[in-house]
GUROKE-428869 format. One line per field, with one value per residue (C-alpha): residue number from 0; residue in three letters; chain; z, y, x. Coordinates in nm, 2 decimals. Each point is the difference from the previous one (the first is absolute). Layout:
residues N
num: c(NUM/...)
residu: c(ALA/...)
chaine: c(A/...)
z: c(Z/...)
y: c(Y/...)
x: c(X/...)
This chain:
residues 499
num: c(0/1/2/3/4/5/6/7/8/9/10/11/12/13/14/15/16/17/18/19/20/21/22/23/24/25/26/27/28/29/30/31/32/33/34/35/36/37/38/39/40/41/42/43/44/45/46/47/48/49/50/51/52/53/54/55/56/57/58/59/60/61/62/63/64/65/66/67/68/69/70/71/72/73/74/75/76/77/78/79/80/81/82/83/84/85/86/87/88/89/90/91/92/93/94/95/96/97/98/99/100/101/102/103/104/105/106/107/108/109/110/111/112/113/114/115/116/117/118/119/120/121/122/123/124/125/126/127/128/129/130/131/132/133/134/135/136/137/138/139/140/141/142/143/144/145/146/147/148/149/150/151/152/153/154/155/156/157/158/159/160/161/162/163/164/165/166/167/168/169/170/171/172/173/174/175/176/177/178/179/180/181/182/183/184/185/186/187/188/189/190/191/192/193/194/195/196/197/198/199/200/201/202/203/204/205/206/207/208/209/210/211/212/213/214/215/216/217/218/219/220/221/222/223/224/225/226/227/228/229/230/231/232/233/234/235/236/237/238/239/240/241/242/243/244/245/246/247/248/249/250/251/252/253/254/255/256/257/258/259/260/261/262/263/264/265/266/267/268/269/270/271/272/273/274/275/276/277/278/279/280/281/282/283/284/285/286/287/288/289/290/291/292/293/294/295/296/297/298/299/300/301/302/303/304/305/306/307/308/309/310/311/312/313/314/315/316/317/318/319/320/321/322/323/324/325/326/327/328/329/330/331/332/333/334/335/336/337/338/339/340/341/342/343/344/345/346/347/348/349/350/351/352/353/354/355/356/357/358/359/360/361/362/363/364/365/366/367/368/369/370/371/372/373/374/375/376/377/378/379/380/381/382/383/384/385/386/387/388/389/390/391/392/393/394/395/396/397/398/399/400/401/402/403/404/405/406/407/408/409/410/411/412/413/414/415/416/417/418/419/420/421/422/423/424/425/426/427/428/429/430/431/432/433/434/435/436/437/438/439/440/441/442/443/444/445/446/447/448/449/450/451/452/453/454/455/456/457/458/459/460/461/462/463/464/465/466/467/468/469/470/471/472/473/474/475/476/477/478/479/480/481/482/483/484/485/486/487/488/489/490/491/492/493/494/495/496/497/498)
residu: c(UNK/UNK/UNK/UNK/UNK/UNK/UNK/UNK/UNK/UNK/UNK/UNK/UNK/UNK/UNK/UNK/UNK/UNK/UNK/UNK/UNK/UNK/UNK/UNK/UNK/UNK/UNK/UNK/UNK/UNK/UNK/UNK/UNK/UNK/UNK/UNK/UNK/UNK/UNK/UNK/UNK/UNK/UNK/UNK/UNK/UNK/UNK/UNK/UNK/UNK/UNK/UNK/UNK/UNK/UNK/UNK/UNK/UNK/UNK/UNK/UNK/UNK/UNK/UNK/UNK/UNK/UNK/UNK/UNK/UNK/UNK/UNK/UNK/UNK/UNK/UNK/UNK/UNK/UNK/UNK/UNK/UNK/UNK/UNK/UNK/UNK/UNK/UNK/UNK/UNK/UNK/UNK/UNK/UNK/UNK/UNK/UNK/UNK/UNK/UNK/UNK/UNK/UNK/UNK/UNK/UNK/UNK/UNK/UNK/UNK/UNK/UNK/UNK/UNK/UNK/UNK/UNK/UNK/UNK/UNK/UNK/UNK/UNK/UNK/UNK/UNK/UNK/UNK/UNK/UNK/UNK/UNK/UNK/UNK/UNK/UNK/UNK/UNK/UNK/UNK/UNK/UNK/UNK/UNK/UNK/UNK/UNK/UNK/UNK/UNK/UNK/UNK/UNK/UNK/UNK/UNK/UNK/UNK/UNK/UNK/UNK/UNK/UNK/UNK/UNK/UNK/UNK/UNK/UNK/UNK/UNK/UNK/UNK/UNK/UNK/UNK/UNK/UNK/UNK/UNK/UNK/UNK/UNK/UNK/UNK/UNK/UNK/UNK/UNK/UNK/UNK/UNK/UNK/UNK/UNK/UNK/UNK/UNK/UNK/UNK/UNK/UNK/UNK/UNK/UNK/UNK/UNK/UNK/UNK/UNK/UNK/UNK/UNK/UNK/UNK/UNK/UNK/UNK/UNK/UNK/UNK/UNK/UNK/UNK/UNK/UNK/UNK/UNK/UNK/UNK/UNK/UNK/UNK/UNK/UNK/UNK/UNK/UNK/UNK/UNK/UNK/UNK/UNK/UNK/UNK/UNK/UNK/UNK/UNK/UNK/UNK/UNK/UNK/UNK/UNK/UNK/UNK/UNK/UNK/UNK/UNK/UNK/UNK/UNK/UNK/UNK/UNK/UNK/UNK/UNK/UNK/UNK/UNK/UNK/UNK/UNK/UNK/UNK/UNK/UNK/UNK/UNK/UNK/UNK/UNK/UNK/UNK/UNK/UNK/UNK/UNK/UNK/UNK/UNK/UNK/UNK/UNK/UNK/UNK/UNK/UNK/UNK/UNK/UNK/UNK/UNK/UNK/UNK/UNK/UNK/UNK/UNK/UNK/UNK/UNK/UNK/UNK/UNK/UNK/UNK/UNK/UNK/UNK/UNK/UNK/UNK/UNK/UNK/UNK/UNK/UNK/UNK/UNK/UNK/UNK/UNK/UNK/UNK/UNK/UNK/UNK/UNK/UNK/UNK/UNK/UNK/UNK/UNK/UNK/UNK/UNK/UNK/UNK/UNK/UNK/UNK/UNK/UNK/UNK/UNK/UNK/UNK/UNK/UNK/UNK/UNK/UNK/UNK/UNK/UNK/UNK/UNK/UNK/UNK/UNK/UNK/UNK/UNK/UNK/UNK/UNK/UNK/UNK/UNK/UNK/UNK/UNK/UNK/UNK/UNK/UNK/UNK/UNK/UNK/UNK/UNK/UNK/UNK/UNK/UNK/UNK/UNK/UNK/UNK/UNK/UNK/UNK/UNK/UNK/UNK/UNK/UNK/UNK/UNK/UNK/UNK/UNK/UNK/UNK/UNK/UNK/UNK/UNK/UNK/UNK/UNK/UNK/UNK/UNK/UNK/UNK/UNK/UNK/UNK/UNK/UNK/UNK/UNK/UNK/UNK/UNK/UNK/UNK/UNK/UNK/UNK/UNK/UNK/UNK/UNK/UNK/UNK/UNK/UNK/UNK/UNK/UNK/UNK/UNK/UNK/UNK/UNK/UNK/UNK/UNK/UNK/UNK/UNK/UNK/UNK/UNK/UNK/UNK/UNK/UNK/UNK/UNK/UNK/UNK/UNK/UNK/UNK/UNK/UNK/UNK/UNK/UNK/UNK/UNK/UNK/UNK/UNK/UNK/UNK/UNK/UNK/UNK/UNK/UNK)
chaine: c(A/A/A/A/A/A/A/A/A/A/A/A/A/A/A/A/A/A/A/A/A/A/A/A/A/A/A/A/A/A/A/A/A/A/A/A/A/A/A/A/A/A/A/A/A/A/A/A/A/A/A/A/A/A/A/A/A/A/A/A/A/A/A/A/A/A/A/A/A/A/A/A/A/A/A/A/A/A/A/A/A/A/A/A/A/A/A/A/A/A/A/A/A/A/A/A/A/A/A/A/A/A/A/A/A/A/A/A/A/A/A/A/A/A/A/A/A/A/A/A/A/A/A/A/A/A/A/A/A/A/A/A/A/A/A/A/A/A/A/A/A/A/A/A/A/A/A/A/A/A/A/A/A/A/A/A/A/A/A/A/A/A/A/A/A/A/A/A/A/A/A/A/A/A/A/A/A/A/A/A/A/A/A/A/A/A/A/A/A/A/A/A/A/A/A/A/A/A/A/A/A/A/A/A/A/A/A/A/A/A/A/A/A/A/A/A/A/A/A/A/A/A/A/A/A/A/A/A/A/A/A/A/A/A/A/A/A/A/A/A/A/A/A/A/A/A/A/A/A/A/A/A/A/A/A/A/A/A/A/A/A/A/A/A/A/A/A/A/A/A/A/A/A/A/A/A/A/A/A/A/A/A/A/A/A/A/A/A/A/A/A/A/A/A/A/A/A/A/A/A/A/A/A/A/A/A/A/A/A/A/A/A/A/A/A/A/A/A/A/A/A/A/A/A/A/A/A/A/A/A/A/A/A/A/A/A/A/A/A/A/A/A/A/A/A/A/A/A/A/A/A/A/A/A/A/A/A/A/A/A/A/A/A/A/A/A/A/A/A/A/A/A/A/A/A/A/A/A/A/A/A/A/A/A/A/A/A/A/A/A/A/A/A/A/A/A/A/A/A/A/A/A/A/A/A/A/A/A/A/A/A/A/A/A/A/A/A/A/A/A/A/A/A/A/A/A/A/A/A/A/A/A/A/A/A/A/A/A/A/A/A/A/A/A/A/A/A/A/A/A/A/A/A/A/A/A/A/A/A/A/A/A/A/A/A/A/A/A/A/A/A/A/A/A/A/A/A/A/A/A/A/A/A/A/A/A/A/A/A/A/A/A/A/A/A/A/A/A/A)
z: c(-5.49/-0.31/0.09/0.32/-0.19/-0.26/0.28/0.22/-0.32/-0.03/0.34/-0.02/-0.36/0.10/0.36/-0.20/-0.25/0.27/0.23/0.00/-0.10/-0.33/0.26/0.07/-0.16/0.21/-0.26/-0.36/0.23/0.17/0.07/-0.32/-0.19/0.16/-0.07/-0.02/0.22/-0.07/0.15/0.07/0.10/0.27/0.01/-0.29/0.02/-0.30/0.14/0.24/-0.20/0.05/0.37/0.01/-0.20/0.24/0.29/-0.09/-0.10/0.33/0.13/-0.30/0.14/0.37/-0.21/-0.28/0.15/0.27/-0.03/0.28/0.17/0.08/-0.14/0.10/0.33/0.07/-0.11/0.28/0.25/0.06/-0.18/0.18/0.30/0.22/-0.18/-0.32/-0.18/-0.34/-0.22/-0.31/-0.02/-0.24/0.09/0.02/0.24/0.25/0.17/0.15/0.18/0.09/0.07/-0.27/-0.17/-0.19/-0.26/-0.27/0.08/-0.32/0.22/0.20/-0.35/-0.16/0.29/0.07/-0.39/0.04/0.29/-0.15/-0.33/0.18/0.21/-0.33/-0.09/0.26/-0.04/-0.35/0.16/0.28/-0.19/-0.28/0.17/0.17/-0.36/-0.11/0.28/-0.08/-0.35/0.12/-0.12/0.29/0.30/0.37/0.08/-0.29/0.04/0.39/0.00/-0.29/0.13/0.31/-0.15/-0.15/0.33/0.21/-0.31/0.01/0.41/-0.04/-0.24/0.22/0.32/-0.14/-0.16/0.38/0.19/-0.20/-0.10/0.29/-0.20/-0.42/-0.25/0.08/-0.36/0.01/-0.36/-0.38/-0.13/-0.32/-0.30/0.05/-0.28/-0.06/0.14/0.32/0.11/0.32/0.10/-0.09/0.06/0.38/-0.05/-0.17/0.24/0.34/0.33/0.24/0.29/0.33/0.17/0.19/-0.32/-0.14/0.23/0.02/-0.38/0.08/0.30/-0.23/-0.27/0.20/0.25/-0.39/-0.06/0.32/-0.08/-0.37/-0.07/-0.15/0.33/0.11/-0.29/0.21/-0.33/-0.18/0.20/-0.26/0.04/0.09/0.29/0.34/0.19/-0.18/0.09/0.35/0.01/-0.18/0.25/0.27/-0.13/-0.08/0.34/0.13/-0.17/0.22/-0.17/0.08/0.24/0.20/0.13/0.12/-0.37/-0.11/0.27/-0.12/-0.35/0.07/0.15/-0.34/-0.14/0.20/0.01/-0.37/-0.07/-0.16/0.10/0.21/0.04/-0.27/0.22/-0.16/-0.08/-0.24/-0.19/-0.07/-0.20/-0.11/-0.35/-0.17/-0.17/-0.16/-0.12/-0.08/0.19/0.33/0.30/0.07/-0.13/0.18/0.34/0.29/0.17/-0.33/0.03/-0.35/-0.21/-0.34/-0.20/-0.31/-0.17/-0.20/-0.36/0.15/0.27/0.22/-0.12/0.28/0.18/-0.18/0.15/0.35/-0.10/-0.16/-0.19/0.06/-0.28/-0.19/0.17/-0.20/-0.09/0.06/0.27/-0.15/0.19/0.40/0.08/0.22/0.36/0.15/0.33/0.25/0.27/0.27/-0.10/-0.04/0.34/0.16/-0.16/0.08/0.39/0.00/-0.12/-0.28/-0.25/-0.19/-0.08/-0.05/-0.28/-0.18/0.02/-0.08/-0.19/-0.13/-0.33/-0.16/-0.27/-0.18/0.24/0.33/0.06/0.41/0.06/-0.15/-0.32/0.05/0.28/-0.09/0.14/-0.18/0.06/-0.06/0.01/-0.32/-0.17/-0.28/-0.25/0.13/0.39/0.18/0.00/0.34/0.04/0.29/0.25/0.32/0.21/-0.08/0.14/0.30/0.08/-0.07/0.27/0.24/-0.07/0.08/0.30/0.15/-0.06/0.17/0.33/-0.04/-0.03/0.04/-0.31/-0.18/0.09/-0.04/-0.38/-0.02/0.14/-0.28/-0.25/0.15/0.09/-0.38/-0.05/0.34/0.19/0.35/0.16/0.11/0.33/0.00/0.24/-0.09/-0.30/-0.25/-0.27/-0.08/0.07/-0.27/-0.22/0.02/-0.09/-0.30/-0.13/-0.04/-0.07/-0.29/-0.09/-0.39/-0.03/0.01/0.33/0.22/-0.08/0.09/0.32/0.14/-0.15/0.15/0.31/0.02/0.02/-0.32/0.16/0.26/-0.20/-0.33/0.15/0.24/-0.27/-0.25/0.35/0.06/-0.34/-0.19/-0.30/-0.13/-0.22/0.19/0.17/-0.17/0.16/0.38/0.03/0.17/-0.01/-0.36/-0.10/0.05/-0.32/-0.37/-0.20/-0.28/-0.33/-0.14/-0.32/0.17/0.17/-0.39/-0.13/0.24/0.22/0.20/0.22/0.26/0.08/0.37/0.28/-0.01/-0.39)
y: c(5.54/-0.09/0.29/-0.24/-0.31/0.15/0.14/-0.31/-0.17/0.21/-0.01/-0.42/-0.04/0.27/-0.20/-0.37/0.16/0.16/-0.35/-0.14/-0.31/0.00/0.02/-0.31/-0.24/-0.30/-0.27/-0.01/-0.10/0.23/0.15/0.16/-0.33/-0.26/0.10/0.29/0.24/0.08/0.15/-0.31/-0.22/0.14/-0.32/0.03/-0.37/-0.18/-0.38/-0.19/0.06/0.38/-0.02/-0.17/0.24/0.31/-0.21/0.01/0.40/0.05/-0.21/0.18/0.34/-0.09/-0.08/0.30/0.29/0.11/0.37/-0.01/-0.28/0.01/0.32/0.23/-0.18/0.03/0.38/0.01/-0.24/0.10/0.34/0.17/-0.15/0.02/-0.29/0.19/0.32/-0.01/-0.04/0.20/0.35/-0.08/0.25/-0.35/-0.15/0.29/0.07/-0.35/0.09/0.39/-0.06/0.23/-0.25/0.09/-0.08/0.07/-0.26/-0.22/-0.31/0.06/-0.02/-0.30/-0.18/0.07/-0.04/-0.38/-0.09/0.03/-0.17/-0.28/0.00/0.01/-0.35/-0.14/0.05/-0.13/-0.35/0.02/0.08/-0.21/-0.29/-0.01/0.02/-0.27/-0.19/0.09/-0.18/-0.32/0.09/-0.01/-0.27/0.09/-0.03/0.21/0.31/0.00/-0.02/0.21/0.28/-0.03/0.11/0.32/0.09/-0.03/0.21/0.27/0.01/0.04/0.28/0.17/-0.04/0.22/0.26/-0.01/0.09/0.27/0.21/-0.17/-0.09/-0.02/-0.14/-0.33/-0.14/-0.36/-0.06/0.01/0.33/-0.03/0.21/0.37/0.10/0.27/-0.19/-0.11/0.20/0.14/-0.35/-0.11/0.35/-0.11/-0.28/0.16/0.34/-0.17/0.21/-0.13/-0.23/0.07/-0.12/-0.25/-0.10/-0.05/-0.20/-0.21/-0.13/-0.05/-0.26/-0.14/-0.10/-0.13/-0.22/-0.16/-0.04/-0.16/-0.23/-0.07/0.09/-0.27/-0.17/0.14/-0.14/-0.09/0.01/0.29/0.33/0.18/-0.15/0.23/-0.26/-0.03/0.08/0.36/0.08/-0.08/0.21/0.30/-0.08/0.08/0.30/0.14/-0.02/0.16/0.26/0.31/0.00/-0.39/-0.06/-0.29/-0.13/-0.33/-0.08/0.13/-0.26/-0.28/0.03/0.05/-0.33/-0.16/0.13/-0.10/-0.34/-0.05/-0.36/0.12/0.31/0.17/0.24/-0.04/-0.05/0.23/0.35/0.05/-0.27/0.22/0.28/-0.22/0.00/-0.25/0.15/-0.38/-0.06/0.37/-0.10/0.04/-0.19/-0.21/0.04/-0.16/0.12/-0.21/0.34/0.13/-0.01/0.20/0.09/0.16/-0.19/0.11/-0.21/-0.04/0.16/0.17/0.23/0.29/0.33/0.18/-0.08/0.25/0.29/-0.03/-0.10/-0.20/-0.32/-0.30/-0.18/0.28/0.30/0.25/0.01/0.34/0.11/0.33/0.19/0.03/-0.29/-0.01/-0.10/0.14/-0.12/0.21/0.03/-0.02/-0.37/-0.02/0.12/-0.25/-0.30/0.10/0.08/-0.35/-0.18/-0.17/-0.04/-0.28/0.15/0.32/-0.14/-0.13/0.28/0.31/0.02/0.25/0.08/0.25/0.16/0.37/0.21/0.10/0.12/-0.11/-0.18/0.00/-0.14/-0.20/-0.18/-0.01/-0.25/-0.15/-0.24/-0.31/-0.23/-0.03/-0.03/-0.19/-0.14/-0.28/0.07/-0.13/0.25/-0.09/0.11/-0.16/-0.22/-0.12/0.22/0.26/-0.19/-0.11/0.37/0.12/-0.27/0.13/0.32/-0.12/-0.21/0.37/0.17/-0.24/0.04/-0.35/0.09/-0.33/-0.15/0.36/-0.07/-0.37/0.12/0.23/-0.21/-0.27/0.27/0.13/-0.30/-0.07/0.31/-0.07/0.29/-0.03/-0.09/0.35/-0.08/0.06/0.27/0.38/0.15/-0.34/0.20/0.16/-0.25/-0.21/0.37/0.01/-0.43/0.08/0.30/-0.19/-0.36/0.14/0.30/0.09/-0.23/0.27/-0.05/0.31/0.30/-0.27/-0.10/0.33/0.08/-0.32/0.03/0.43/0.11/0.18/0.33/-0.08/-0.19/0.23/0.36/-0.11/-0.12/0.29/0.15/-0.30/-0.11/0.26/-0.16/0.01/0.28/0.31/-0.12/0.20/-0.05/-0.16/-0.36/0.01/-0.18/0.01/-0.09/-0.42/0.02/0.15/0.20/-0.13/0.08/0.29/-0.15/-0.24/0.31/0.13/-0.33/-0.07/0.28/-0.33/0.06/0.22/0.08/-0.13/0.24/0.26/0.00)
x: c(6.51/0.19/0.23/0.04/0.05/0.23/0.25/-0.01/0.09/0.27/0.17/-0.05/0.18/0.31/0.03/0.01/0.23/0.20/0.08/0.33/-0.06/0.20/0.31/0.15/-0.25/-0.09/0.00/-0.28/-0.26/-0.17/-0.39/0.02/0.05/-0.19/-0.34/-0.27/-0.12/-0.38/-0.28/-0.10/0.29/0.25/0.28/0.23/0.13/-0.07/0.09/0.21/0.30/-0.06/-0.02/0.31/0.15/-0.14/0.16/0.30/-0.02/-0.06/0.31/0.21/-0.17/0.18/0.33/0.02/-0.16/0.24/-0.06/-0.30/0.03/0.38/0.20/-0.27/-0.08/0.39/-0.05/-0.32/0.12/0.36/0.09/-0.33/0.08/0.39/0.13/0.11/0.07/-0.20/0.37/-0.09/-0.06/-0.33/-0.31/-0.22/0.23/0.14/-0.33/0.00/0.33/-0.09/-0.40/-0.11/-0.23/-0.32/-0.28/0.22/0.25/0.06/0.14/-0.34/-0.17/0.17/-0.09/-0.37/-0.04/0.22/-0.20/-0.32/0.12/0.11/-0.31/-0.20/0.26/-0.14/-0.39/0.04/0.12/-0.24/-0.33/0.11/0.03/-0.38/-0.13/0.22/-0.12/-0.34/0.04/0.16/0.36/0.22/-0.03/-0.07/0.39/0.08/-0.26/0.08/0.41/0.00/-0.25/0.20/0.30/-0.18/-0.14/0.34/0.14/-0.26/0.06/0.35/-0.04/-0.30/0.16/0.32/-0.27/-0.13/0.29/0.14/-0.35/-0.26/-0.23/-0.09/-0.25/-0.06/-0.08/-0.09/-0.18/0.12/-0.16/-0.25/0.09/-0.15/-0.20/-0.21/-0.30/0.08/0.30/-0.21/0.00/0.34/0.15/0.02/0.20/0.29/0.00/-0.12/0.04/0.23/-0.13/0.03/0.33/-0.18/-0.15/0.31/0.15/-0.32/0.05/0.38/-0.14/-0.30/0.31/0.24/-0.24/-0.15/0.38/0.13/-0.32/0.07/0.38/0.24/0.20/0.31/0.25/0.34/0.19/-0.14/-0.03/-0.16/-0.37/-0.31/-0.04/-0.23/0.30/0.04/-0.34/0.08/0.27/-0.17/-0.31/0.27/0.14/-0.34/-0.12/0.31/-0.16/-0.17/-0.32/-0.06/0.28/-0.01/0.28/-0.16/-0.08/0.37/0.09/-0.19/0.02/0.40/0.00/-0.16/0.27/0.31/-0.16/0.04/0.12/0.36/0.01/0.31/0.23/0.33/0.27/0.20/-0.11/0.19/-0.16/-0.30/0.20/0.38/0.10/0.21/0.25/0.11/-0.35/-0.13/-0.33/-0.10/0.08/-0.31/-0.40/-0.26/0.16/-0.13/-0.19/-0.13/-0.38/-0.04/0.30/0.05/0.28/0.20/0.24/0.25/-0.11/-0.31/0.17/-0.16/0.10/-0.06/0.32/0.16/-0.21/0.17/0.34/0.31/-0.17/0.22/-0.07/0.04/0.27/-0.04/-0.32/-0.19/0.23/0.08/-0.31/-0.09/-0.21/-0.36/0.04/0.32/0.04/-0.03/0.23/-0.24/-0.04/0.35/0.03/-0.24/0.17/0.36/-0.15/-0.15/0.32/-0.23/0.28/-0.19/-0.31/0.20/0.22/-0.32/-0.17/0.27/0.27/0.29/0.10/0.20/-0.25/-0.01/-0.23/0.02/-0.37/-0.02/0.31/0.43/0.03/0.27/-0.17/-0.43/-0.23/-0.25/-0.28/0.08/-0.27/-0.09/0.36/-0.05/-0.22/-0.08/-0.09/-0.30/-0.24/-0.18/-0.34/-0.08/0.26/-0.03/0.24/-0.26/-0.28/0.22/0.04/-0.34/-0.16/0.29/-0.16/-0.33/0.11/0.16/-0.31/-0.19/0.25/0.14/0.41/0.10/-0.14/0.12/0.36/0.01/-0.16/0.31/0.27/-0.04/0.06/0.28/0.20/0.01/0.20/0.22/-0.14/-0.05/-0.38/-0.21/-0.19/-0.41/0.04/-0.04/-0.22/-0.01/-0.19/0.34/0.20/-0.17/-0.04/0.35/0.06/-0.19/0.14/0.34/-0.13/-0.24/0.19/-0.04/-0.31/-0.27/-0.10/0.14/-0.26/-0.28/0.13/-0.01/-0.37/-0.11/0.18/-0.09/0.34/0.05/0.02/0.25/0.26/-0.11/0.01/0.35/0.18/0.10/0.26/0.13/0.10/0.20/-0.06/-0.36/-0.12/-0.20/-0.31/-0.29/-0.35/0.02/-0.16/-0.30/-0.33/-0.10/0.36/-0.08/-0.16/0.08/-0.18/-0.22/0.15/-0.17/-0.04/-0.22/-0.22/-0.04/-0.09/-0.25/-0.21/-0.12/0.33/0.16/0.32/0.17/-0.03/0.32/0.07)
């Protein structure tokens, strides 16, 4: 038994010592500073003042830690699916694009390893705040809003952990300190097995429905809120989902949505992505269909624009290496067949560079929706949500409503109406592959929709330029493999079917 103790003890102190959390620090508070962990006490927060500071590490979490929640999900969403070649030739990155993923993947890794961290963020806020509550030091308005945010934080987090591995741990407490004593107890808590996807997506519902209760209002002059009207719109995504789907909730919570007081389509698309070059900023924050966006400004810029491109604001910065998320021709293809040259002009553009991995260097598109410092980094916005009721609306045989749903985003970028007759599930498939292109959307809509094997498998012959298909897509391809690190941490999980 101490044999037991003294390995578990082991594997738990080289895990902690192992997280990534001294990588981009979130600000000098954090769970490790605002109280103590015992074997008695689970919430870490010392007093109101430290759950104000966890708040805003979560909102600073959304804002500084793009490598999983927006250059990875690019990586995932567009790269792995016909939207884009992978860009680099890096052995982490060039499985996305040729479908030779596995356990050993280290962008697999980072994530799973950031997801849980941030998970972890959240619990501390979450827990915290029912024993601050318990001692009198936070009002009602305070311990609900607040605990609101950290459950709409936590779904956002699960509900991406979800759709790329199924299912996962579904940790919702602050772990005690392991010690020698009660480590059988606590062990548990640190190595849990995965839930069941159903369980998974149960949790994801549980937080969001608290959230759409308790949330802060939609705030019409400040986008970047963990609002009501977010977890309306994740509510509709997540039942869009196939292991919950139904389309009559993605309708109606869709319709909460689009109903948001102050909220609409920017007139101009280009508004979304413009920079200024007189100004050095962008174009416009606080965008009038932004349900939840990530802002940088001027002195505290996002530095991942320079992984998919040039960096206005700054020309030659980085641009002496292939960047992630080529795009592909296909895509290429379907906007120049469409005559969408708005959307396609802020989405791709061509620059003369040093490498000539899939395409002339003297002529190389890049992504271009993150071009400078200071773009809008849109987590959620309502063309989305317009699209993903359309979606609903064709699934549920009612074309007319699917089209009208279309139409209004089309007519922005002067494209002609589509009629609600033939297969609308494509036609709205296709709306959103150029509407949300390079916004981590693509690989999901054809998992949710089933249709990863006929766009997946077709589209290595028809476009010339993607690296060698290695494994076919077929039914174990709509989700990733678990990072093997993960499976040697903890014998609680298993790996995904077909890994």
């Amino acid at each position: 038994m101490k044999a037991l103790k003294y390995i578990y003890i082991t594997m738990t102190a080289a895990l902690l010592a192992g997280c990534s959390l001294e990588q981009d620090p979130i600000s000098d508070p954090s769970e490790l500073t605002q109280g103590a962990a015992t074997e008695e006490v689970t919430a870490v927060l010392r007093d109101k003042q430290a759950a104000i500071d966890q708040r805003t590490n979560l909102y600073e979490a959304l804002r500084n830690r793009q490598e999983h929640w927006s250059l990875d999900m690019l990586l995932i969403a567009d790269a792995h699916s016909d939207n884009a070649y992978a860009g680099t030739t890096g052995a982490e990155v060039v499985p996305y694009e040729t479908n030779s993923i596995d356990g050993s993947n280290s962008v697999l890794e980072r994530d799973w390893d950031r997801y849980l961290e941030d998970i972890a963020k959240a619990n501390v806020l979450i827990n915290g705040l029912d024993e601050l509550r318990k001692q009198n030091k936070v009002n009602e308005t305070e311990y609900r809003e607040w605990q609101a945010e950290g459950t709409l934080f936590r779904a956002m987090i699960m509900f991406d952990m979800a759709r790329i591995w199924g299912s996962f741990p579904v940790i919702t407490d602050v772990a005690k300190t392991i010690t020698s004593e009660n480590i059988e107890e606590v062990y548990p808590t640190y190595f849990p097995p995965k839930k069941t996807t159903q369980e998974c997506y149960e949790q994801i519902i549980s937080d969001l429905e608290y959230a759409e209760k308790y949330a802060p209002d939609f705030n019409n002059t400040d986008r970047t809120v963990l609002t009501k009207t977010v977890a309306q719109a994740m509510l509709a995504k997540v039942y869009a989902e196939k292991p919950v789907q139904d389309y009559k909730k993605v309708i109606e919570y869709a319709n909460k949505v689009i109903n948001t007081s102050g909220l609409e389509l920017e007139p101009d698309y280009a508004t979304l992505w413009g920079y200024n070059e007189e100004t050095k900023d962008c174009v416009k924050r606080n965008t009038s269909e932004g349900i939840l966006e990530v802002h940088y400004t001027t002195g505290a810029g996002n530095w991942e624009t320079w992984m998919y491109g040039r960096q206005l604001d700054d020309w030659d910065f980085y641009f002496t290496w292939a960047k992630w998320i080529t795009p592909s021709r296909d895509l290429i293809n379907d906007f120049q067949k469409e005559g969408d040259d708005v959307r396609f002009n802020e989405s791709v553009v061509y620059y003369e560079c040093t490498w000539s991995n899939y395409y002339p260097a003297s002529h190389y598109p890049f992504m271009y929706k993150c071009r400078s410092s200071y773009n809008n980094r849109y987590k959620l916005r309502l063309a989305d949500i317009m699209l993903l009721q359309a979606e609903a609306y064709a699934h549920e045989g009612n074309s007319s409503e699917a089209a009208a749903l279309v139409n209004k985003i089309r007519e922005r970028v002067g494209l002609k109406a589509v009629s609600a007759s033939g297969d609308m599930v494509e036609t709205v498939l296709h709306e959103r592959r150029l509407e949300l292109a390079f916004e981590g959307q693509r690989w999901f809509d054809l998992c949710r929709n089933g249709k990863v094997e006929k766009y997946m498998n077709a589209v290595y012959a028809k476009d010339e330029g993607r690296l060698p298909q290695k494994r076919q897509f077929d039914e174990n391809s709509y989700l990733l493999p678990v990072p093997q690190k993960a499976l040697d941490e903890n014998v609680n999980l298993e790996q995904n079917p077909g890994y």
